[in-house]
C-alpha positions in Angstrom: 170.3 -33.0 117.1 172.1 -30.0 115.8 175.3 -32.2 114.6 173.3 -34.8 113.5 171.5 -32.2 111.1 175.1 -31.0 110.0 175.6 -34.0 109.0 172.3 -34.1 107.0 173.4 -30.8 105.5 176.9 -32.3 103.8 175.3 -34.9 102.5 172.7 -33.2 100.7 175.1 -31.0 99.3 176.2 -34.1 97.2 172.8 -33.7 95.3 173.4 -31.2 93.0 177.4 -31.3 93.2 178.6 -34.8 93.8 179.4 -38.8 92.3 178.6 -42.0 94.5 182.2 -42.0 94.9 182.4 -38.9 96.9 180.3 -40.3 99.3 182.5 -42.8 101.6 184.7 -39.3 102.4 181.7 -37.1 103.1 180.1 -39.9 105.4 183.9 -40.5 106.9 183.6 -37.0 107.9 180.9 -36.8 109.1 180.7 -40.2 110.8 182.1 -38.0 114.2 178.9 -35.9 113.9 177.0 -38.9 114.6 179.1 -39.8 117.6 180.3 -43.0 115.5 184.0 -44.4 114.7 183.4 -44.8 110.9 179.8 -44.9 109.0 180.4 -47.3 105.8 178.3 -48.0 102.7 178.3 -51.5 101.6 176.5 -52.6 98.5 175.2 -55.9 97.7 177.1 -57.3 94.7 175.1 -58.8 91.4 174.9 -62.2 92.7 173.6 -61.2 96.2 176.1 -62.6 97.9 178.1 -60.5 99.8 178.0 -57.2 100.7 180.9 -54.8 99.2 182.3 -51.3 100.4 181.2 -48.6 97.9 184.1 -47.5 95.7 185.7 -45.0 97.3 186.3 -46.3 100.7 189.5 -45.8 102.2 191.4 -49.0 101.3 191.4 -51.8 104.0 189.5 -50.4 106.5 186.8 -52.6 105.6 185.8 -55.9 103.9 183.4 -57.4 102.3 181.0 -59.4 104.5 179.2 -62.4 103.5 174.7 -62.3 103.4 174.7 -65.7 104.5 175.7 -65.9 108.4 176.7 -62.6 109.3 175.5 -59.5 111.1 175.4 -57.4 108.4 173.9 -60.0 105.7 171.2 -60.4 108.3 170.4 -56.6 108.4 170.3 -56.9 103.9 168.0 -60.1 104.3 165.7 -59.1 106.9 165.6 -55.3 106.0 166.3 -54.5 109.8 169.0 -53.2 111.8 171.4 -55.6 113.9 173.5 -54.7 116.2 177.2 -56.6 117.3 180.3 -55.9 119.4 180.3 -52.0 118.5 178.9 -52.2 115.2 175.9 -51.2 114.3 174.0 -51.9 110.6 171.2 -50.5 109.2 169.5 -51.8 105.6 169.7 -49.3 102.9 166.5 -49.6 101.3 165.6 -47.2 98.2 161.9 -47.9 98.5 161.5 -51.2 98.7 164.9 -52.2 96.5 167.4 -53.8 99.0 170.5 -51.8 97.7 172.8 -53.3 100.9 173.8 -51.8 104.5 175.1 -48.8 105.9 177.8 -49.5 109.1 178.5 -47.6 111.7 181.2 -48.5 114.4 179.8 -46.9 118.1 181.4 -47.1 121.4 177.8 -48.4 122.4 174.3 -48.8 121.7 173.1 -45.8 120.7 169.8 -45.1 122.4 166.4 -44.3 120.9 166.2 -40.9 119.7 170.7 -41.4 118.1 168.8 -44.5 116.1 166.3 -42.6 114.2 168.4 -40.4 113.3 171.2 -42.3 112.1 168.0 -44.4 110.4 167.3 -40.8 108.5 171.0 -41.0 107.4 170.5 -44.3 106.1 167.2 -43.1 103.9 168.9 -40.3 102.9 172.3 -41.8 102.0 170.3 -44.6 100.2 168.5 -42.2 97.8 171.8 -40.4 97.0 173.3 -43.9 95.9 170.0 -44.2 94.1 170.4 -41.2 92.0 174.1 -40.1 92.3 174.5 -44.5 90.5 173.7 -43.0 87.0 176.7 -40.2 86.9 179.7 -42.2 87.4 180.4 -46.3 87.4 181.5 -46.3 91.4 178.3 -48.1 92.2 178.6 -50.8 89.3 182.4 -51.4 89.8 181.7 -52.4 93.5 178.6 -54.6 92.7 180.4 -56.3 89.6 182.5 -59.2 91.0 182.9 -60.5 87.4 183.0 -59.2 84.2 179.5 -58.5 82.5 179.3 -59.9 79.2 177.9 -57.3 76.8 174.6 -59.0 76.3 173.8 -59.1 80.2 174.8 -55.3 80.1 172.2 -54.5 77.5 169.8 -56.1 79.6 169.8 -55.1 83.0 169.9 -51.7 81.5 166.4 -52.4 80.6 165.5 -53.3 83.8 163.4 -51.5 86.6 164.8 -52.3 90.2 164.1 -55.9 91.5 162.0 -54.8 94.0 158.7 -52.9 94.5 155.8 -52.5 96.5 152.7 -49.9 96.9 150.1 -50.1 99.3 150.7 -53.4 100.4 151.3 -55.0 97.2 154.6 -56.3 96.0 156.5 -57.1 93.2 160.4 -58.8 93.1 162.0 -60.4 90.9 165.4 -61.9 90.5 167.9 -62.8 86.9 170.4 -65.7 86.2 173.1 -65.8 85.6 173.8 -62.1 86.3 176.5 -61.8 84.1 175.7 -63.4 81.3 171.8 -62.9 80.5 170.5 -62.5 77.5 167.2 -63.4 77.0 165.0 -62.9 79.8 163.6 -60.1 81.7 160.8 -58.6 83.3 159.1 -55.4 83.9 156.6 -53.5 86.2 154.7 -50.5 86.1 152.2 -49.5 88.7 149.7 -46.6 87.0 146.9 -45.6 89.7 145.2 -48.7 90.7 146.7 -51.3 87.8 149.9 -52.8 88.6 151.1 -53.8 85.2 153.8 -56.9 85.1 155.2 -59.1 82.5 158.0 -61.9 82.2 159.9 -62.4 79.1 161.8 -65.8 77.7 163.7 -64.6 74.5 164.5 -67.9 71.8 168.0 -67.7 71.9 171.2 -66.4 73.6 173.6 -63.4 73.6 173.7 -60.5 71.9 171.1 -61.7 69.4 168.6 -62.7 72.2 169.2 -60.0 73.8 168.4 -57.1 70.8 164.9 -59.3 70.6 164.5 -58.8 74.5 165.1 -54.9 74.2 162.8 -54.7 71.4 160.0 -56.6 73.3 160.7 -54.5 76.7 160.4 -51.6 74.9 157.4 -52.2 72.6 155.7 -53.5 75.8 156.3 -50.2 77.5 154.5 -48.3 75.0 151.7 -50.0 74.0 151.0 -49.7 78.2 151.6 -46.0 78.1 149.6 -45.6 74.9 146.6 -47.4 77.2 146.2 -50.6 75.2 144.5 -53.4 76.6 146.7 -56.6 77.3 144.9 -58.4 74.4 146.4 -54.8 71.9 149.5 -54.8 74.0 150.2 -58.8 72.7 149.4 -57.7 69.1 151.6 -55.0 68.8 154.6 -56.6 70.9 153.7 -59.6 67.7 153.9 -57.6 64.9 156.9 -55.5 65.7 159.0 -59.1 66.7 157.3 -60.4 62.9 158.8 -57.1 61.4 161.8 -56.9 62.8 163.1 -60.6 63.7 160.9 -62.8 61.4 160.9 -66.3 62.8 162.1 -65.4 66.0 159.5 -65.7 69.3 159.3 -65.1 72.4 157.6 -66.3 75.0 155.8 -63.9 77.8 153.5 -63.5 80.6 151.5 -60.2 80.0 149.1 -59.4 83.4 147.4 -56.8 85.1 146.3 -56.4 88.8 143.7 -54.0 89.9 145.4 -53.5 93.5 142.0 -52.0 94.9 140.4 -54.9 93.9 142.3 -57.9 93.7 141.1 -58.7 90.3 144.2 -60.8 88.1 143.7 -60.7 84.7 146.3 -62.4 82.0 147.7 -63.4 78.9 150.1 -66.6 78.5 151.8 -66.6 75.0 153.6 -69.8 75.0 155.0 -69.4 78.7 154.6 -71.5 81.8 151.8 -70.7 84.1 152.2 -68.7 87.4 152.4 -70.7 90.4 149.3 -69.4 92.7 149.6 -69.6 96.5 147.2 -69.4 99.1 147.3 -69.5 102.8 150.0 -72.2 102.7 148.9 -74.5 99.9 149.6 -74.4 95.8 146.2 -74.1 94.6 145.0 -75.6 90.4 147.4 -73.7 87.9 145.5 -70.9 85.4 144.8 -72.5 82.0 148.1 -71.7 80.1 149.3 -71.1 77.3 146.3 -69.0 76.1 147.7 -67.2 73.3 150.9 -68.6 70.9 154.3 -66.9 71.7 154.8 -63.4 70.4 156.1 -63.4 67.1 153.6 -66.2 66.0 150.4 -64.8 66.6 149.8 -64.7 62.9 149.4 -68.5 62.8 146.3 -68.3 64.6 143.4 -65.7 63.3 141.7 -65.1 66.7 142.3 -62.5 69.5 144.7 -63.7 72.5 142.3 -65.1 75.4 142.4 -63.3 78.4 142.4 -65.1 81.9 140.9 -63.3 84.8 140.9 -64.4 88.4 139.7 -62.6 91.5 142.3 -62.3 94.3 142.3 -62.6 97.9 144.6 -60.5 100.8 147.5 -62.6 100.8 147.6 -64.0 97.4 150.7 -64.7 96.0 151.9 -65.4 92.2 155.0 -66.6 91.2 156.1 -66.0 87.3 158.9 -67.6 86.4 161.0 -68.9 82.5 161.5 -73.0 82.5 165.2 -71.7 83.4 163.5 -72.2 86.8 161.7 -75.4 86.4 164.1 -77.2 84.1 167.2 -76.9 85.6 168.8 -80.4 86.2 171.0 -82.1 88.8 173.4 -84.4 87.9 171.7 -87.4 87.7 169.9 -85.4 85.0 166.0 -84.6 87.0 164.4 -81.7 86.4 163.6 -79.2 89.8 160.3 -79.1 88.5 157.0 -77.3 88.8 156.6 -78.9 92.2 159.9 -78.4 94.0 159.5 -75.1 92.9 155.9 -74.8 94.9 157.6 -76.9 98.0 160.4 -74.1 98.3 158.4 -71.3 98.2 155.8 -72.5 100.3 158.5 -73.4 102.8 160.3 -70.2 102.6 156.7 -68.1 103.6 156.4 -70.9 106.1 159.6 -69.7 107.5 158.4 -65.9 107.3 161.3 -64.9 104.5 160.3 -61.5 103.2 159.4 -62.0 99.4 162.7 -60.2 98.2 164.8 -62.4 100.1 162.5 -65.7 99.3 163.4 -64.7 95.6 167.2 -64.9 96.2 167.1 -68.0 98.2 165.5 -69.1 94.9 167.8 -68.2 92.7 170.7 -69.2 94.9 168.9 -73.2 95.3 168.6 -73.2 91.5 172.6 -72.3 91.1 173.2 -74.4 93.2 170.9 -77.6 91.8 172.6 -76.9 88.6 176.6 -77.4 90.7 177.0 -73.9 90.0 176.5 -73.5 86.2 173.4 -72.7 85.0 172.4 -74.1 81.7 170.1 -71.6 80.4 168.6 -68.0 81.9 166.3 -68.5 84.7 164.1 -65.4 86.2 161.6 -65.1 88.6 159.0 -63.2 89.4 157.0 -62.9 92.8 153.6 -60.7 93.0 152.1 -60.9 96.6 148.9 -58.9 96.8 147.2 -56.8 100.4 144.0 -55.1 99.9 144.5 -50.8 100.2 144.8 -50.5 103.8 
């Protein structure tokens, strides 16, 4: 216990005085403390595809592993440890973000009371990548396997973690293609009981899509922290889009779920409608669109509609930009509204957590498309539990 908290102690020196690159050497050091060969960090890269050492590691001591089929990808997908000839891997998990693995090489099994506390390790070593990420670029240089094109920069700069959940209720989402976004995006926000989400679809591409997209994000975000209602909220994010990129739209998902309650409520300005899942089965799709696309809410002189629907334990909702729906194969067919209900329905079938259901997504769509997607396609899952 005592060298295990010594270990504690030089890693939380790294709060106040310390980069994400220090980190491999301190947890090298103190990897002995813990009565382990090694302890590595390995991050998942953009794509979530494989799981990278953290910048910083000594060089060829250890190499990337794979999510699909391996040990260590299992421990990412699942969000549980696995254990395999003298390695031991633990999910690093800040909140309910899947950031990638920490790996520690034992001489054996550690028993009960070694586990938790290497589990503390992980927490803590987790949060430190969470907040040391912001002071240097060690964290972004080993989860960048391509270059990022300037647009896709600007954008997931904008971006709250994929993943979130509160009291039983969760929200994930997932962007394509990584590198080269520009017009969609999504945000979250959970204030008391109300977890705010939206989903955006930009008109356009690049670094002109992706200025609209930032000035959307952020006119969303504070029309919700000045306390508008969704139907406000839509008129402001309209007239600053008129003002500022006259002629342009965009189209968006703007809801609100009362997690006490389960009570949905919603505005559809020119998007798709969510896909809503109960207990197995895709049930009747909410009327949509209910409001024009932001940008050309001055065509219409009437207030947005607002959609409401009451929730039950287990619900889950599915937002998503016709990136999703209307990628084609090669014979030219669309994957479609209902393929898209078959595959998630199949993946809760199978028990996938709803973080990794959402990258299974995004990898089937890739790979639908033979690799190259033709425009940005997002998703967003909301699955709601009553408070316990």
């Amino acid at each position: 216990m005592l060298a295990s908290m010594e270990a504690v102690r030089r890693l939380m020196d790294l709060r106040h005085r310390g980069r994400a690159e220090d980190l491999p050497a301190v947890l090298a050091a103190a990897a002995p403390l813990l009565e382990a060969e090694s302890a590595t960090v390995l991050l998942v890269d953009y794509a979530q595809e494989a799981l990278h050492p953290l910048r910083g590691t000594v060089p060829d001591r250890v190499n990337a592993a794979p999510v699909d089929g391996t040990a260590a990808g299992l421990a990412f997908t699942t969000a549980r440890q696995q254990w395999e000839d003298g390695t031991l891997w633990l999910p690093l998990l800040h909140g309910a973000e899947r950031l990638g693995v920490l790996e520690f090489r034992v001489k054996a099994y550690p028993p009960e009371s070694a586990r938790h506390d290497l589990e503390v390790i992980a927490a803590l070593v987790a949060e430190l990548i969470a907040s040391r990420r912001f002071y240097g670029d060690a964290v972004e240089h080993t989860r960048r396997r391509l270059p990022m094109q300037l647009a896709a920069e600007i954008i997931w700069n904008q971006l709250p973690p994929l993943t979130f959940a509160v009291d039983g209720t969760m929200v994930t989402a997932v962007l394509e293609p990584c590198y080269d976004v520009g017009g969609d995006a999504f945000d979250y926000a959970a204030n008391g009981d109300i977890l705010h989400v939206a989903l955006f679809d930009t008109v356009g591409h690049g670094i002109s899509a992706s200025a609209l997209t930032t000035l959307t994000l952020n006119t969303y975000r504070n029309a919700r922290r000045s306390g508008l209602t969704l139907a406000d909220t839509y008129r402001s994010i309209d007239k600053w889009i008129r003002a500022q990129y006259p002629g342009a739209f965009v189209t968006a998902l703007l809801a609100e779920l009362d997690m006490a309650t389960g009570a949905y409520r919603r505005i559809s300005a020119g998007h798709p409608a969510e896909l809503f899942l109960r207990g197995g089965r895709a049930l009747p799709s909410f009327p949509t669109p209910n409001a024009l696309p932001l940008g050309l809410g001055a065509m219409i002189d009437r207030a947005p509609a607002v959609v409401e629907q009451q929730l039950e334990p287990g619900d889950t909702l599915v937002l998503y930009t016709d990136g999703i729906t209307e990628a084609r194969d090669a014979s030219g067919a669309l994957f479609g509204a209902d393929r898209l209900s078959e595959f998630l329905l199949g993946a809760m079938r199978d028990g996938a957590p709803a973080p990794e259901t959402m990258r299974r997504l995004i990898q089937t769509i890739i790979s639908y498309e033979a690799g190259e997607l033709r425009d940005d396609a997002t998703a967003a899952m909301l699955q709601w539990r009553r408070h316990p």
